[in-house]
Structures are given as C-alpha cells and as structure tokens.
MARKOL-770648 format. One record per residue (C-alpha): chain; residue in three letters; y, z, x. Coordinates in Angstrom, 1 decimal. Example, Ala and Ser with C-alpha at 12.3 -4.5 7.8 and 13.67 -1.06 7.14 Angstrom:
REM MARKOL-770648
("A", "ALA", (-4.5, 7.8, 12.3)),
("A", "SER", (-1.1, 7.1, 13.7)),
REM end
This chain:
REM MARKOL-770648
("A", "UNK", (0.0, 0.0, 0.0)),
("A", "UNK", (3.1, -0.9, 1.2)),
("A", "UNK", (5.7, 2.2, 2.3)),
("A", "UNK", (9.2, 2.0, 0.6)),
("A", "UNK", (12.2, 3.1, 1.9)),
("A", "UNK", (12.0, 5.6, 0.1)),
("A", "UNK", (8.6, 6.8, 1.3)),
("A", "UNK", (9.7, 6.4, 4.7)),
("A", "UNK", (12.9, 8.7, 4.1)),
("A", "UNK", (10.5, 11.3, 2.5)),
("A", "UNK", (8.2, 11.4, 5.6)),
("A", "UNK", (10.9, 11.4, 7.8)),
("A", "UNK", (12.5, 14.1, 6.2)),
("A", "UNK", (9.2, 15.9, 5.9)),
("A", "UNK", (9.0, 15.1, 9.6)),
("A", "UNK", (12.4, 17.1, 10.7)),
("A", "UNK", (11.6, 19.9, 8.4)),
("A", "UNK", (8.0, 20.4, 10.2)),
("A", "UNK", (9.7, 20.3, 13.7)),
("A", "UNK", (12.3, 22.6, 12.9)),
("A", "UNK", (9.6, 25.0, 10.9)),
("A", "UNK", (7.6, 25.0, 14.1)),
("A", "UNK", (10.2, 25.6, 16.9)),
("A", "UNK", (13.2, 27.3, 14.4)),
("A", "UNK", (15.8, 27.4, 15.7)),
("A", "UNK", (16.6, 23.7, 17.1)),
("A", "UNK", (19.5, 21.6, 17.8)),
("A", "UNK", (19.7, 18.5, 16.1)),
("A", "UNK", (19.6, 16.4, 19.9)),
("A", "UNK", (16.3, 18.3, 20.2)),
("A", "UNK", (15.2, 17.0, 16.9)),
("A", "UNK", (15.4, 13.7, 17.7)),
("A", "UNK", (14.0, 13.2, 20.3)),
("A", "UNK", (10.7, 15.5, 19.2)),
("A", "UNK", (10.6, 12.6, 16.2)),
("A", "UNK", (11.5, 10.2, 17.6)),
("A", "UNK", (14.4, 9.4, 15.3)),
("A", "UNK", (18.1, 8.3, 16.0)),
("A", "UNK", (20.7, 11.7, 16.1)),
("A", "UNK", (22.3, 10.0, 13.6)),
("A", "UNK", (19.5, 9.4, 11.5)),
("A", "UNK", (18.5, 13.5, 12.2)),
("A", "UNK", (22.2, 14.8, 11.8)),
("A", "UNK", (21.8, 12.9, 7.8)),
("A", "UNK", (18.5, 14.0, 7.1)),
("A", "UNK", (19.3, 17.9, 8.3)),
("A", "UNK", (22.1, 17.8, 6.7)),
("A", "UNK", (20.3, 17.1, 3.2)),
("A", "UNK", (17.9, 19.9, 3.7)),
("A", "UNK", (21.0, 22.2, 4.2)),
("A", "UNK", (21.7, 21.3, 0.9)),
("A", "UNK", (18.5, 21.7, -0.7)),
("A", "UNK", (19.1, 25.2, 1.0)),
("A", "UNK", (15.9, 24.8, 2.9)),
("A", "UNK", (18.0, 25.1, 6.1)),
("A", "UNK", (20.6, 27.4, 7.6)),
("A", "UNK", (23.0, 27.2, 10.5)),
("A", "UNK", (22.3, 30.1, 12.9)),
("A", "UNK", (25.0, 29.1, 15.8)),
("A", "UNK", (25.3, 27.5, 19.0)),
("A", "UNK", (23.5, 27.2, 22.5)),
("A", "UNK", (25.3, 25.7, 25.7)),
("A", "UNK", (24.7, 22.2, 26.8)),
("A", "UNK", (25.2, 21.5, 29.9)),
("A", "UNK", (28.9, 21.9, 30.4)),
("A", "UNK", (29.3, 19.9, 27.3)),
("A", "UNK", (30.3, 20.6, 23.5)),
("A", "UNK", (28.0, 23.7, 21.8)),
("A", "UNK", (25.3, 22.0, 19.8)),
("A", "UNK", (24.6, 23.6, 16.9)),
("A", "UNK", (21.2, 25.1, 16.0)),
("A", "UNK", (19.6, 25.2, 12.8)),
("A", "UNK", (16.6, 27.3, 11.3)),
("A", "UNK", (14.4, 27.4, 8.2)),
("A", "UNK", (15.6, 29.3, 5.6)),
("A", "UNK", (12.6, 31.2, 5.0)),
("A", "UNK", (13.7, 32.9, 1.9)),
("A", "UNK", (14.9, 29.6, 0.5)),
("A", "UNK", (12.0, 29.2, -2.0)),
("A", "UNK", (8.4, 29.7, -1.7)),
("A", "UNK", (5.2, 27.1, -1.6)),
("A", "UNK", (1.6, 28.0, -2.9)),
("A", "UNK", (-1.9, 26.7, -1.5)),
("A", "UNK", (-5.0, 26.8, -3.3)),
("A", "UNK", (-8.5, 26.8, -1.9)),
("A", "UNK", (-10.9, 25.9, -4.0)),
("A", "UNK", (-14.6, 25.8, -2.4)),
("A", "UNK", (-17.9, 26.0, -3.8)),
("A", "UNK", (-17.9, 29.9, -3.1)),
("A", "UNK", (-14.9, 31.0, -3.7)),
("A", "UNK", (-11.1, 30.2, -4.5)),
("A", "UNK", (-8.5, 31.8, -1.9)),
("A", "UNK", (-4.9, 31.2, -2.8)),
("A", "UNK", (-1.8, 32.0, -0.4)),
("A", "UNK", (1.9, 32.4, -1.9)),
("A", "UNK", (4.0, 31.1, 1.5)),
("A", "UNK", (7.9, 31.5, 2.1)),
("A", "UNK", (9.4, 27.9, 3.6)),
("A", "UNK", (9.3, 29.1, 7.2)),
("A", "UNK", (4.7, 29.2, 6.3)),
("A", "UNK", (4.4, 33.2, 6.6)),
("A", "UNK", (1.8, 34.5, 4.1)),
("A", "UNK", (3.9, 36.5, 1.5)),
("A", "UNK", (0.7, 37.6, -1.0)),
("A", "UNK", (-3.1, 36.5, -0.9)),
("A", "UNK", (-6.0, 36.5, -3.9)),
("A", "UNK", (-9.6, 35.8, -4.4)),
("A", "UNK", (-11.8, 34.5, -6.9)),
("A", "UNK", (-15.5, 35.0, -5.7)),
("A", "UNK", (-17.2, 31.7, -7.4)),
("A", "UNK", (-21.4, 31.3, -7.3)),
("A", "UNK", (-22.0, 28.3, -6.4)),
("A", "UNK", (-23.5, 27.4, -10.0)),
("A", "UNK", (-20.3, 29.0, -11.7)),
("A", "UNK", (-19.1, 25.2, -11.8)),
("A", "UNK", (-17.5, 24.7, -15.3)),
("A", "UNK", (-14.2, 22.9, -15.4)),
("A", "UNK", (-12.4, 25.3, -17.9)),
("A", "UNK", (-13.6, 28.4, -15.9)),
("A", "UNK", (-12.9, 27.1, -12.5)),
("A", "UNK", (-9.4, 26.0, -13.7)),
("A", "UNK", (-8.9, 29.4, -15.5)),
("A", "UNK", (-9.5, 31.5, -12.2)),
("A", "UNK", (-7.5, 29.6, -9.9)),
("A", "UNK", (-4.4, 29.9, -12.7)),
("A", "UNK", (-5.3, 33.8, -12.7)),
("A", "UNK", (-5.1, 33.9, -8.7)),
("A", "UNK", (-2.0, 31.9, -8.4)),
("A", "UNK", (-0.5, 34.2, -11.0)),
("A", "UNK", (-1.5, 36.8, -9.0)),
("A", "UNK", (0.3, 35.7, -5.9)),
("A", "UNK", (3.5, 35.3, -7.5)),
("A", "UNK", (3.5, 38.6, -9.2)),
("A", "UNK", (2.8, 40.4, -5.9)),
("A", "UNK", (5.4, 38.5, -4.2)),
("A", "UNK", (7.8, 39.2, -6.7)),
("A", "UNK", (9.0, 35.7, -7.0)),
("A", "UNK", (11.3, 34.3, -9.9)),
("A", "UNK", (9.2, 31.3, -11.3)),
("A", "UNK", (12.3, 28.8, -10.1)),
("A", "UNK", (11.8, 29.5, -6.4)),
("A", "UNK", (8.4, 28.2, -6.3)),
("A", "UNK", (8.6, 24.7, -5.1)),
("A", "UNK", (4.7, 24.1, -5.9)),
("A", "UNK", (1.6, 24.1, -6.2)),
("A", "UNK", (-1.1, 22.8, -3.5)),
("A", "UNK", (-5.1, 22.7, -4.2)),
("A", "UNK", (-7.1, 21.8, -2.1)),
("A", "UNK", (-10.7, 20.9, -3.9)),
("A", "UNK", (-13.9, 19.8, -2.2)),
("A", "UNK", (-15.0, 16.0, -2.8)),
("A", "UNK", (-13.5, 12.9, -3.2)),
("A", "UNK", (-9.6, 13.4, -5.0)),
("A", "UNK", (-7.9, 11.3, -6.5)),
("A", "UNK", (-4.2, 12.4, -5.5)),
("A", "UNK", (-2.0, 10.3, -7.7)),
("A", "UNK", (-3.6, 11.1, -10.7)),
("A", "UNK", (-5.0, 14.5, -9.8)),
("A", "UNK", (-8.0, 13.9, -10.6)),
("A", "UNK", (-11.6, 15.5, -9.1)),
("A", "UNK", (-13.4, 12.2, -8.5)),
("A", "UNK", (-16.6, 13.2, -7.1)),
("A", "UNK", (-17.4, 17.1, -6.4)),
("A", "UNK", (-21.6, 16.8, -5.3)),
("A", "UNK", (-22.0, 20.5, -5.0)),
("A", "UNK", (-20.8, 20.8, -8.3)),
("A", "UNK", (-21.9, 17.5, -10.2)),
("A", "UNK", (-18.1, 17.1, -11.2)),
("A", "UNK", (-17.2, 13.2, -12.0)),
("A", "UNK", (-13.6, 12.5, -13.0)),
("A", "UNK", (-12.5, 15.8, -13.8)),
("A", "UNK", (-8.5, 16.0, -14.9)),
("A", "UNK", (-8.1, 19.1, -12.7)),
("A", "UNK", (-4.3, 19.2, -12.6)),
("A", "UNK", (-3.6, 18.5, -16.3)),
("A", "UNK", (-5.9, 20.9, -17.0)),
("A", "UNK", (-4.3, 23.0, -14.6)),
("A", "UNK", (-0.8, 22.3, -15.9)),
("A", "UNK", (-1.7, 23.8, -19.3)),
("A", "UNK", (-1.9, 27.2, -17.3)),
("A", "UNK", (0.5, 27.1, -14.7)),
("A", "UNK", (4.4, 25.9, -15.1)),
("A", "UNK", (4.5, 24.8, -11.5)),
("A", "UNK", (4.7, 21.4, -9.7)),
("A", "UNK", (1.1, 20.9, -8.9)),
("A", "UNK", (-0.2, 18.8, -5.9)),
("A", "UNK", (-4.0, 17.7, -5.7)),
("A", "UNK", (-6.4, 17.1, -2.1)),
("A", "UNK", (-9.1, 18.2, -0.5)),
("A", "UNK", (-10.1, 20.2, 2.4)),
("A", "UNK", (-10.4, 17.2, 5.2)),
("A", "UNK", (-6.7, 16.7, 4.6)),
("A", "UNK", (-5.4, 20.6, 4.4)),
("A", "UNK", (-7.4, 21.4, 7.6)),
("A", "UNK", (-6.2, 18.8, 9.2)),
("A", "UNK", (-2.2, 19.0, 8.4)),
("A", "UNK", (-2.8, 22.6, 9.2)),
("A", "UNK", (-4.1, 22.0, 12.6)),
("A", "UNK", (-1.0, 19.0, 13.4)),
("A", "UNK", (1.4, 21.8, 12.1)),
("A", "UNK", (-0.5, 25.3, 14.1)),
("A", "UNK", (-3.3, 24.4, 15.7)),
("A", "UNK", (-5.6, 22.7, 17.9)),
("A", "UNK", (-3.9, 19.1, 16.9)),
("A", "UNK", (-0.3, 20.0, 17.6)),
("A", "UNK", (1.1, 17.3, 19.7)),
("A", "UNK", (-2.1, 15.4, 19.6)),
("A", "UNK", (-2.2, 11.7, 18.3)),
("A", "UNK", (-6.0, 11.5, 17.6)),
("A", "UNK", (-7.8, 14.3, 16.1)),
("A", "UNK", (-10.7, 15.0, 14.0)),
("A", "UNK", (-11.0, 18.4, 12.3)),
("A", "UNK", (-14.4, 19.0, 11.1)),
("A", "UNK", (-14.9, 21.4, 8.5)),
("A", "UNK", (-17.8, 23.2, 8.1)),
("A", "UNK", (-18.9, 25.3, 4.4)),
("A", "UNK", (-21.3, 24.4, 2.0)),
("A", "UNK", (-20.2, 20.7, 2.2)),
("A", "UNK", (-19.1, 19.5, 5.3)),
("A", "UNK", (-16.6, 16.4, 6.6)),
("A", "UNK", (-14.3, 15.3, 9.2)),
("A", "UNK", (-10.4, 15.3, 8.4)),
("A", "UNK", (-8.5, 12.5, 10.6)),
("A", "UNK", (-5.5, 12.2, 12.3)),
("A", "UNK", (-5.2, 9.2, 14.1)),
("A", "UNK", (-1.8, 7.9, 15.7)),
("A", "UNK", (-0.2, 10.9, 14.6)),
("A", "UNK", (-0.6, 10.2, 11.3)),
("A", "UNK", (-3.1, 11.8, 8.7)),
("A", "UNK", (-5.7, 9.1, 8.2)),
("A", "UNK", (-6.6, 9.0, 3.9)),
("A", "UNK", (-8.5, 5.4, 3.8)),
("A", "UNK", (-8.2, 3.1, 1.1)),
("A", "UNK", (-9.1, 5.6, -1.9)),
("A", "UNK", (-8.0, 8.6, 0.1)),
("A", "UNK", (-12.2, 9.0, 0.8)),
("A", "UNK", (-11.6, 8.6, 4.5)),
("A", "UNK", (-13.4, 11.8, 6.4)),
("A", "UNK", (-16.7, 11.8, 4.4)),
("A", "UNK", (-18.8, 12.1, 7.6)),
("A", "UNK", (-21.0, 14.7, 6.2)),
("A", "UNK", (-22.3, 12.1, 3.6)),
("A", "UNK", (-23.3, 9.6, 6.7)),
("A", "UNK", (-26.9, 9.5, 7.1)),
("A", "UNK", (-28.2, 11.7, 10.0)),
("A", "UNK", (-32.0, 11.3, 9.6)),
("A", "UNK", (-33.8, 8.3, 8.0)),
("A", "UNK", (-35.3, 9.1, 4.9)),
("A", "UNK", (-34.7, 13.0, 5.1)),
("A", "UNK", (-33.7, 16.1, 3.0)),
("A", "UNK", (-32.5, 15.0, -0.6)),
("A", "UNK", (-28.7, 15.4, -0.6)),
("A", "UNK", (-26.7, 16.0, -3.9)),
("A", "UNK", (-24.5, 12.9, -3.4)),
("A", "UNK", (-28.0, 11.2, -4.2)),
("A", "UNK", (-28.6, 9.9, -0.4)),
("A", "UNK", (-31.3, 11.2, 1.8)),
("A", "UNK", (-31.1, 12.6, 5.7)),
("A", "UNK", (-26.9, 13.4, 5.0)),
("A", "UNK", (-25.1, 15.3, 7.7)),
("A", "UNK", (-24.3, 17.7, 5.5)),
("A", "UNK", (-28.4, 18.8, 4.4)),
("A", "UNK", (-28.6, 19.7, 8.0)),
("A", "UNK", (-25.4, 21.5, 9.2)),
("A", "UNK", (-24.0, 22.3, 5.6)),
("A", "UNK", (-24.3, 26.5, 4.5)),
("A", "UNK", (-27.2, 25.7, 2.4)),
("A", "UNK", (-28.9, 23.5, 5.2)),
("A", "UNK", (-28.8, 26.2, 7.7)),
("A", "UNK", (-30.0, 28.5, 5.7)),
("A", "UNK", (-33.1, 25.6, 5.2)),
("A", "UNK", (-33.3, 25.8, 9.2)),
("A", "UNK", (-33.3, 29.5, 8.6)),
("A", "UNK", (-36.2, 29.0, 6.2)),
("A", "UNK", (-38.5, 26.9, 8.0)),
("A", "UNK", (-38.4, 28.9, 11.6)),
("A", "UNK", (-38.9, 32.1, 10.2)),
("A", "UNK", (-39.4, 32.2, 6.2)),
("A", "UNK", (-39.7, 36.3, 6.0)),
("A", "UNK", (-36.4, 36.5, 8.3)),
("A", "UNK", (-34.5, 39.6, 6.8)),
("A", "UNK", (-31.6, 37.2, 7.6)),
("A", "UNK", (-32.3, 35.3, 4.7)),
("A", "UNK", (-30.5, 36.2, 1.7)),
("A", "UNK", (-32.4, 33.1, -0.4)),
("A", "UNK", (-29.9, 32.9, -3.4)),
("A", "UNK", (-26.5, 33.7, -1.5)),
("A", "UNK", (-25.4, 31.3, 1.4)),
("A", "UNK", (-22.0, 33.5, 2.8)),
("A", "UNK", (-24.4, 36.8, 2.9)),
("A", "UNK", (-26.8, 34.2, 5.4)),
("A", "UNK", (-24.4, 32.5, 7.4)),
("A", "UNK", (-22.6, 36.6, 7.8)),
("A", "UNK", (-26.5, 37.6, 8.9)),
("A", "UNK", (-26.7, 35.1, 11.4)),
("A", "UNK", (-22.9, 35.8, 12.9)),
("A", "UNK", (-23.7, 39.3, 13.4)),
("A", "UNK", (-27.2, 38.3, 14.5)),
("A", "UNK", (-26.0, 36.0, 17.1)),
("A", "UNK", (-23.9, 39.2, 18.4)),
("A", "UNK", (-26.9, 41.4, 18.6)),
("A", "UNK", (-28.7, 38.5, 20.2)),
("A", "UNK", (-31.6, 37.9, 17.8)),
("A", "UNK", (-34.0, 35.1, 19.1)),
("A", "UNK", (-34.4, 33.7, 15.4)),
("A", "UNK", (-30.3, 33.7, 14.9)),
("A", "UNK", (-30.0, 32.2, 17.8)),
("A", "UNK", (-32.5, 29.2, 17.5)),
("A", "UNK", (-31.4, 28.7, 14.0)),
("A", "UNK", (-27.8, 27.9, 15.5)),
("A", "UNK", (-29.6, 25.9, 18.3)),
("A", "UNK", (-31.4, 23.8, 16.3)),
("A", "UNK", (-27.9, 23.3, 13.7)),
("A", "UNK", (-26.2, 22.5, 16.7)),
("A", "UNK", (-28.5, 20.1, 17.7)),
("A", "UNK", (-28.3, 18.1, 14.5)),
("A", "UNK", (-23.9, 18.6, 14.6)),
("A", "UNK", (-24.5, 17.4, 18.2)),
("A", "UNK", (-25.8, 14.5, 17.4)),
("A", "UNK", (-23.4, 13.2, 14.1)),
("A", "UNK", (-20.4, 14.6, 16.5)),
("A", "UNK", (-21.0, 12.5, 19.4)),
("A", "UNK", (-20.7, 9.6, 16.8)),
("A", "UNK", (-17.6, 10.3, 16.1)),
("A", "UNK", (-16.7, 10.8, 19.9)),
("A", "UNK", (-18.3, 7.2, 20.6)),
("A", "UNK", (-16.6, 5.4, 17.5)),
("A", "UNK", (-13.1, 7.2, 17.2)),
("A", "UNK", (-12.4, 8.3, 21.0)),
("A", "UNK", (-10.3, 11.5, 19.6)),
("A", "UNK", (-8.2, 14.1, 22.4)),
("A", "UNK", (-9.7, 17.0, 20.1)),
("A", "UNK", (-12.6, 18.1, 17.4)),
("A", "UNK", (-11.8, 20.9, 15.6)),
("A", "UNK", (-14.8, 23.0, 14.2)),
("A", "UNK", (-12.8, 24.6, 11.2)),
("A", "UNK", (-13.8, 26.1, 8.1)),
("A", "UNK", (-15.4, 29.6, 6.6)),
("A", "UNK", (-18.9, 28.4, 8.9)),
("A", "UNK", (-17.8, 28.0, 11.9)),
("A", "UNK", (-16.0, 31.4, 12.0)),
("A", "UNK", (-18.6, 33.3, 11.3)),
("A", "UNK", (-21.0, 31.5, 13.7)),
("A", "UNK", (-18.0, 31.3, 16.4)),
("A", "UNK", (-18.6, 31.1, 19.9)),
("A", "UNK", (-21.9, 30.8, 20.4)),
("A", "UNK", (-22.2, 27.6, 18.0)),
("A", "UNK", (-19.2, 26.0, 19.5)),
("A", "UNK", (-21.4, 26.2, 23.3)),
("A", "UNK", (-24.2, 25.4, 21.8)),
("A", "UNK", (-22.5, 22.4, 19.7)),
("A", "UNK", (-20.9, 21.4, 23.5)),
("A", "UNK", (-24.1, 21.1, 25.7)),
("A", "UNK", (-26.1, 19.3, 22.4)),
("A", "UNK", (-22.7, 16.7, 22.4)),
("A", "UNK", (-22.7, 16.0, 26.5)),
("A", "UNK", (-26.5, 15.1, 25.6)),
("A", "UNK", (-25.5, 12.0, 23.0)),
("A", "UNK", (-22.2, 11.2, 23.4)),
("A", "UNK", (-20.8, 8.4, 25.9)),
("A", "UNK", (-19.5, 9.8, 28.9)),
("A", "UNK", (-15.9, 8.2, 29.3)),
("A", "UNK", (-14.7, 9.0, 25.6)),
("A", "UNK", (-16.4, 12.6, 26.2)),
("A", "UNK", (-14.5, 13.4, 29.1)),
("A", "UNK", (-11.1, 13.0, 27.1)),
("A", "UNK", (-12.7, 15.2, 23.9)),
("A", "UNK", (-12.2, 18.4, 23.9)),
("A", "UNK", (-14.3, 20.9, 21.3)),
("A", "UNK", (-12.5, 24.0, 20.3)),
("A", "UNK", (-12.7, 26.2, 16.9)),
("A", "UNK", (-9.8, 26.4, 14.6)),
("A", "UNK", (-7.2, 28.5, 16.8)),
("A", "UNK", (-5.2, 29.4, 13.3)),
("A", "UNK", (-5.5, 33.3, 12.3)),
("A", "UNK", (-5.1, 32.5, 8.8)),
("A", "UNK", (-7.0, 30.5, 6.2)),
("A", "UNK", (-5.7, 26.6, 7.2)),
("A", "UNK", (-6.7, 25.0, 3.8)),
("A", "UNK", (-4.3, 27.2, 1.8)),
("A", "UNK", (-1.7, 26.6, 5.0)),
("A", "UNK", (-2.7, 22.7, 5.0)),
("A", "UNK", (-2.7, 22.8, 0.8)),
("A", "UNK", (1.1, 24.5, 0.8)),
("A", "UNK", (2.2, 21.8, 3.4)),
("A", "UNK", (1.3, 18.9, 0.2)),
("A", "UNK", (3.1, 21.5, -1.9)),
("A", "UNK", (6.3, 21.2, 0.5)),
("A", "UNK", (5.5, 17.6, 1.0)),
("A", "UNK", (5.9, 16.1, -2.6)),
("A", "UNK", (8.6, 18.5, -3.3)),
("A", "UNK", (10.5, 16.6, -0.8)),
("A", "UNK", (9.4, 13.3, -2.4)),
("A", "UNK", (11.0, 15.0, -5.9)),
("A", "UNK", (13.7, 13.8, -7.8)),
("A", "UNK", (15.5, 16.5, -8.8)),
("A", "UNK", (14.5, 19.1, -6.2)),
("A", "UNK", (17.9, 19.5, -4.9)),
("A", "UNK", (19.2, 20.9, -8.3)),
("A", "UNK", (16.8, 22.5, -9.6)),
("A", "UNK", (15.0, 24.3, -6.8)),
("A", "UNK", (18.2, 25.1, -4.0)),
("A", "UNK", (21.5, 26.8, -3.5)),
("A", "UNK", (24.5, 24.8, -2.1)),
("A", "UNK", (24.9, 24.3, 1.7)),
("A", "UNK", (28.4, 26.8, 1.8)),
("A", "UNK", (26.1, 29.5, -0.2)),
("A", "UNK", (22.8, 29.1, 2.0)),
("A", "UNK", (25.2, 29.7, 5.0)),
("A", "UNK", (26.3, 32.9, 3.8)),
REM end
C-alpha cells in the first residue's frame, strides 16, 4: 500500500516523539540528526507535539560557543496510554504515562480452554477498568487503548483473524470491546508489541535488523528489518512458529503437522517433558505455566530431567532459529516472552551451542542471541506504543486530548 503524506508525517512524528521519550531531554539539532530528518522538518514537528502538550520545554544546554539550543522533554503527565496483553493464559494490562513508566498493572488468569469471545472481551474491559481506577485517571487523558492478541489480526478492522490455541475465526474483538470501554482502541499481536518494545528499550535499539522471538503457548518471530517493523502483506509476517519443523510430525492446531511451535511451544515442552520422564513431579499435566515454573526452578537446582528437557527444546529452537539466521541475516534474536523468562539462562546457552551447530557461519558470526533485557512486560509496553502511535495518526487528538503549548510550559 502506498504511504501518503500524511502517513509519512504521522511516522515521522511518531519517530521524534520516540527519540525524545528515549533520551528526554534533547535538543532539536540532536533530534535530527538521530532521525535522520531536516532541523527544519524537526523544529515543525516538535513544535506540534508542544501543542498536543505531549512535550515541554525544560531550558538550554551550551553549544559550542554558539547560541543555547533549547532542550525539550516528554511531558509525562501529559496524558496516559494503556496496553493489553492478551495470551492464552492470561490477560496483563499496564496503564503508562507518555514518558512509558508503568503507573498501575492488572491480571486476569485465563485457562487455556476459558476461550469465549464475550468472556474474554468482558475481563480484559474489567482489567483495563481497573488500571485506570488505580491510577486515578480522568477518562479524557487516556489517549488509548492497545491489545495485543495472539494470532493472525487484522488491524484496520480490528478484527481476530485466526487465534489456533483458541479456535477463534474472525472474531470483531474491538467492537465488541468498544461496547465496554469508551477509549480509542488499537488492535495487534504479540510479534509486533515485542518487537516495537525491544526497538524502543531493548535488545533492538539502534539495530536495523532484528528478530524478536517470542516464546508462550504459541510461539513466532516479530521482524524488524531496515529499521522498520516488518507486518507483510496481511500484517501475517512473523508466523515462524507455524513453519514446518519435522515432516509429518506432532498435530498442530493450525491443522499442519511437525510446526515449530508443537516442539518449543509451552504445551510442546511440556510433551518433551512427557516423553523423557512421564512420572516427572515436574509435570503438572493440565497446567502449562505451573510446568514451565517447575522446570525454571529445576534448571536452578540442576535436575538431570529439567535439564535434558530444555536440551532437547533447545535442540528443536536450534534448528528453526538457524533458519532464520541463514534466510534473514539479522544483528540480533531476541528470545522474549513469559517462556523464555522462566527457563532464562540456561536455555538461552543451550539455544546458542544447538544454533552454531545448524546455522551458516558468516551470517552467525554477525547474530547475536540474548533474552529480552526489558524488566517489564514488553507486549503491554510494545501494545501502549500502537496506542501512542494511532493517536498521533488521530484527527482531532490535538483538541480533545492536550493542553495548549503556553499552558504545558507552565
């Protein structure tokens, strides 16, 4: 699809506000030349998000025996941005202020066959209530709404496309969701929010090429590539999990055989788990976190089955990793996502000794494997950045959502 000029002014907009959020306060000369955009082109576009109040002036640094320059900073109090992680287990939501410091959290625990619309829709509405009671937020201030939902999304239209874990086809999530909540609402999934988090705070920061793999129940690979968050065609881009991995083997819900994801998914180590050792006490047979906790703190103790089971995972995510190494040549992978925390260090070496096995040694020796370096949850971070995002893209944003520039000052 071809980028208008408005599109181009919203991302480049977007583009000074997530400089400045990341190194507040800046000069405008610095600005520029981080983004790669004229000062003159800067200097406009900061000066629109002073109105929108989304910016403050905090002063002056020298310059090198010239005139001041003048620094700006976020105006973290200027409104507030909500992210919403929806996953097969759970739903986390985070109420953000604009400079992206948690202000309130909430959690829904979700089993994984607790999968009706209506009362998956209800509990994320209850948890983003939540937030913005504990915050003690007027309603007006919150800019929006981001979700992040696992699957194929359809962003435009909001709509959950294709959910396999939970056998959802087409769902209207944000209408339904608008009949709840009076908030601008913002729809993607997980691939995406990791990966904007990680370009934002993390591991991608600076990077051109990047792939952020996230690891739960389902699994994929967000992409950034040239800088730029990589969505594909139909926004499916990233749905490495549902590449075949082994010919003909274990039945995956998308209705393939041998997917990534059957191996090096929650419920796939947990049938690793099963098949070396079916008795294990680490087994909790009908509740995936309470496993993949187990083999975390069995991995610590050093237990020989924890430790084979995460062998033997790493093995498989060895293997579909180096692909992407070979085929996409990235700077960084980025083991993200509720899985890889718990298993932590001792998957990510095992993960880096089964990769130097498989994948080709000159793009290997410019790929570096690390775990998400971001304290906090980075799909709600990554889902509030979509939030921020389209209200920049809104239409009447600047009147109904900021205070004047001469009042933000003050």
């Amino acid at each position: 699809m071809k980028r208008t000029s408005r599109d181009i002014r919203t991302a480049n907009r977007y583009g000074v506000l997530r400089h400045i959020v990341a190194q507040s306060p800046v000069s405008r000369q610095e600005v520029a030349a981080a983004t790669e955009l004229s000062l003159a082109t800067v200097a406009n576009l900061v000066g629109e998000l002073l109105d929108l109040g989304m910016l403050v002036e905090v002063g002056y640094e020298d310059s090198d025996g010239g005139r001041p320059r003048g620094l700006v900073a976020v105006n973290s109090s200027g409104a507030a941005l909500i992210g919403v992680d929806v996953a097969e287990t759970y739903i986390h939501v985070e109420l953000f202020d604009l400079a992206l410091t948690v202000l309130a959290r909430a959690d829904e625990e979700l089993r994984p066959q607790e999968n009706d619309p209506g009362k998956v829709v209800a509990r994320i509405a209850d948890a983003v209530s939540s937030v913005v009671e504990q915050a003690g937020v007027a309603a007006d201030r919150v800019l929006g709404v981001g979700v992040s939902m696992p699957g194929q999304v359809d962003r435009e239209g909001g709509v959950s496309v294709f959910a396999a874990n939970w056998d959802w086809h087409d769902v209207p999530l944000l209408r339904l969701l608008a009949e709840h909540l009076p908030y601008p609402l913002h729809l993607d999934n997980p691939l995406r929010a990791c990966t904007v988090a990680e370009q934002w705070f993390g591991a991608a920061r600076g990077r051109n090429d990047a792939v952020v793999v996230n690891l739960g129940t389902g699994v994929g690979a967000g992409l950034a590539l040239g800088g730029t968050l990589h969505r594909g065609a139909s926004n499916s881009a990233g749905e490495w999990g549902h590449t075949t991995l082994v010919l003909d083997g274990r039945q995956c819900h998308c209705g393939n055989q041998g997917c990534v994801e059957t191996y090096v998914g929650a419920p796939g180590i947990m049938r690793n788990l099963r098949e070396l050792s079916p008795d294990s006490p680490l087994l909790h047979p009908d509740d995936q976190t309470a496993t993949i906790e187990a083999l975390g703190r069995g991995l610590t103790a050093g237990d020989p089955v924890a430790m084979k089971v995460v062998h033997t995972t790493a093995r498989y995510l060895g293997a579909a990793l180096a692909d992407l190494i070979n085929l996409l040549n990235p700077e960084v992978i980025v083991l993200s996502s509720w899985v890889a925390a718990a298993l932590g260090e001792p998957l990510l070496a095992e993960v880096r000794a089964a990769v130097a096995v498989r994948a080709l040694r000159r793009p290997l020796a410019n790929t570096e494997i690390v775990l998400c370096p971001i304290p906090s949850n980075p799909v709600s971070l990554g889902a509030a950045t979509f939030a921020l995002e389209g209200s920049l893209a809104s239409v009447g944003l600047k009147n109904r959502h900021t205070t004047p520039r001469s009042r933000a000052k003050g």
